[in-house]
C-alpha positions in Angstrom: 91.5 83.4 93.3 94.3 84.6 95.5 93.3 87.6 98.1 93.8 91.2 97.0 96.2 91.5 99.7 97.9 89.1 98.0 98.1 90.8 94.3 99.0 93.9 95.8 101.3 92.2 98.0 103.3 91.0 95.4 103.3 93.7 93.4 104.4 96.2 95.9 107.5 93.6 97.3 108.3 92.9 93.5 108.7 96.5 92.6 111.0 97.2 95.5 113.2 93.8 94.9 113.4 94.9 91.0 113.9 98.5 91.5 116.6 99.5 93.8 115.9 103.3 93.5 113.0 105.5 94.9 109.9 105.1 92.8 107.2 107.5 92.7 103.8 106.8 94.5 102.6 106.8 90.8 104.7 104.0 90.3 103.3 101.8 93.4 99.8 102.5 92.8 100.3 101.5 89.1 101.4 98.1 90.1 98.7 97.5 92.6 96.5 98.2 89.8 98.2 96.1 87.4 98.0 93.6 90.0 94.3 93.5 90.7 93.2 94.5 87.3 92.4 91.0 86.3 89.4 90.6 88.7 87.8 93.1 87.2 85.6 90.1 84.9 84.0 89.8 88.3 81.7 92.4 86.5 80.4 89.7 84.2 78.4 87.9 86.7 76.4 90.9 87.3 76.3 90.9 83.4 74.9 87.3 82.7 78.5 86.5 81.1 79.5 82.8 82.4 82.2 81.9 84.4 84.0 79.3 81.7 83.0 82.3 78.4 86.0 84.1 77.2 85.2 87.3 79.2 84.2 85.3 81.9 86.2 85.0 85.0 89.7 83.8 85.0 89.3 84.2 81.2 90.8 87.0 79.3 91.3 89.5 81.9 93.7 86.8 83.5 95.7 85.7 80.1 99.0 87.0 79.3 98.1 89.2 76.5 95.8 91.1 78.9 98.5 91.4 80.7 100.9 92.7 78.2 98.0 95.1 77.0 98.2 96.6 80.7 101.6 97.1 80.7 101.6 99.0 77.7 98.4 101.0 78.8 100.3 101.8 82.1 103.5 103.3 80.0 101.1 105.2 77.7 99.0 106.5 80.8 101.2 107.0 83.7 104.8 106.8 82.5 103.9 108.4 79.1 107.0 111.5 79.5 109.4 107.9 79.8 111.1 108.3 77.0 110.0 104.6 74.6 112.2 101.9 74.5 115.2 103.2 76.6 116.7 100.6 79.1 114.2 102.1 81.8 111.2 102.1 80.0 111.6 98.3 79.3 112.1 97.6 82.6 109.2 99.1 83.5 107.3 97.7 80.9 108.8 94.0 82.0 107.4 94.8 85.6 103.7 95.8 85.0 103.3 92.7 82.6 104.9 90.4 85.2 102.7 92.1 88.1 99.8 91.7 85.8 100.8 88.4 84.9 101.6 87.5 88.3 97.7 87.7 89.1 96.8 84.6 86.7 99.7 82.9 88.0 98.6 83.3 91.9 95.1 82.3 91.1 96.4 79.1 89.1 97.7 77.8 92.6 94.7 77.8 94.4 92.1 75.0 95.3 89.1 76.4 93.3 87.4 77.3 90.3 88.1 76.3 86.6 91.6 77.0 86.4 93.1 80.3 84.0 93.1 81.0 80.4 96.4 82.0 80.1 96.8 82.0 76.2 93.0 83.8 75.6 91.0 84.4 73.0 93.3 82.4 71.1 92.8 79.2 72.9 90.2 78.8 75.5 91.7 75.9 77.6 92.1 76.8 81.4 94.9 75.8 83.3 96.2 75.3 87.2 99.7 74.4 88.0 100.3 71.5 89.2 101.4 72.4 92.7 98.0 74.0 94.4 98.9 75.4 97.8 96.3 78.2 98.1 93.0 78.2 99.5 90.9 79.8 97.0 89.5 83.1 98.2 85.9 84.3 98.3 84.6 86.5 96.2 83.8 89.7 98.2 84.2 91.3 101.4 81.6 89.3 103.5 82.9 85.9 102.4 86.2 87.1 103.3 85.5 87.7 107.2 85.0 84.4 108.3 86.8 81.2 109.0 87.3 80.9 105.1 88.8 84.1 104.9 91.5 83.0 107.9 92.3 79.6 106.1 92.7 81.8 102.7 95.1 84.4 104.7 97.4 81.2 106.6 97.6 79.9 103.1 99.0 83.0 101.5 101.3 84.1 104.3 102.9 80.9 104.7 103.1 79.8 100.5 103.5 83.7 99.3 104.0 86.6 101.6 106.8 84.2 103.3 108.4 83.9 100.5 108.5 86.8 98.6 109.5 88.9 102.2 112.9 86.7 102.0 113.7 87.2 98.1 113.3 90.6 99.5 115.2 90.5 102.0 118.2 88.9 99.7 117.9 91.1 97.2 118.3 94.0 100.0 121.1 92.1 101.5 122.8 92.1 97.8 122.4 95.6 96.9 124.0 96.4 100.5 126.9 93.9 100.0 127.4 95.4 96.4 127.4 99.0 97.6 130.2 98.3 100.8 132.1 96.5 98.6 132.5 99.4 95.7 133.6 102.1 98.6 
């Protein structure tokens, strides 16, 4: 799996490169959850479920219906005065799946484990992309402060953080362009 830096990482730099305006601090701690959600089948270990069952990890807590059933749990929760299905309830909709989603996708590029089940329950077939960049991360805090951890952290700041910090920085660039050029 990707780092939790990581998920929250990208959700916090993909909410402020899809939402120009200022978001509530409801909004940002929504996506971090959305973000690190998935992991929580870490739980299953403790509970004798097996890595490759369903509820096991990288199984349905990392799928894209998971993630679509966060997104609408978020809107129901947090953004439940929004009024449904106007422009800005989509998009925020569209981001918590994406951020959700995003978390699947990360771990799909590291080095380790049995890959994700994107389409759970309804098939059970785990799959990484082909391009694998990432060290995967340890799982929990020790494992994390060691020389794994540091390989885990150049990985991600050179394959993610890099990059999302420049689509960042172009979309900041655009939006400033786009405003000097309407006054």
């Amino acid at each position: 799996m990707a780092s939790a830096f990581t998920h929250s990482f990208v959700a916090l730099t993909g909410g402020k490169i899809a939402f120009a305006e200022r978001m509530p601090v409801g909004f940002w701690i929504t996506g971090i959850v959305c973000a690190l959600l998935p992991d929580i089948d870490v739980i299953g270990f403790y509970l004798g479920i097996h890595y490759r069952d369903t509820f096991g990890h990288r199984g349905f807590t990392h799928s894209l219906l998971f993630a679509a059933l966060v997104s609408l749990l978020a809107m129901l929760v947090v953004f439940r005065k929004e009024p449904r299905f106007t422009r800005t309830w989509w998009s925020l909709t569209a981001y918590f799946f994406l951020v959700s989603a995003s978390h699947g996708v990360l771990d799909a590029m590291t080095s380790g484990g049995t890959g994700i089940a994107f389409f759970s329950p309804f098939v059970k077939t785990r799959y990484f992309l082909p391009w694998r960049p990432l060290v995967v991360s340890p799982i929990g805090v020790y494992g994390f402060f060691s020389r794994w951890g540091w390989r885990v952290i150049r990985s991600e700041l050179l394959w993610i953080w890099l990059p999302m910090i420049s689509l960042l920085a172009a979309a900041t660039l655009r939006r400033r362009m786009h405003q000097s050029s309407r006054s």
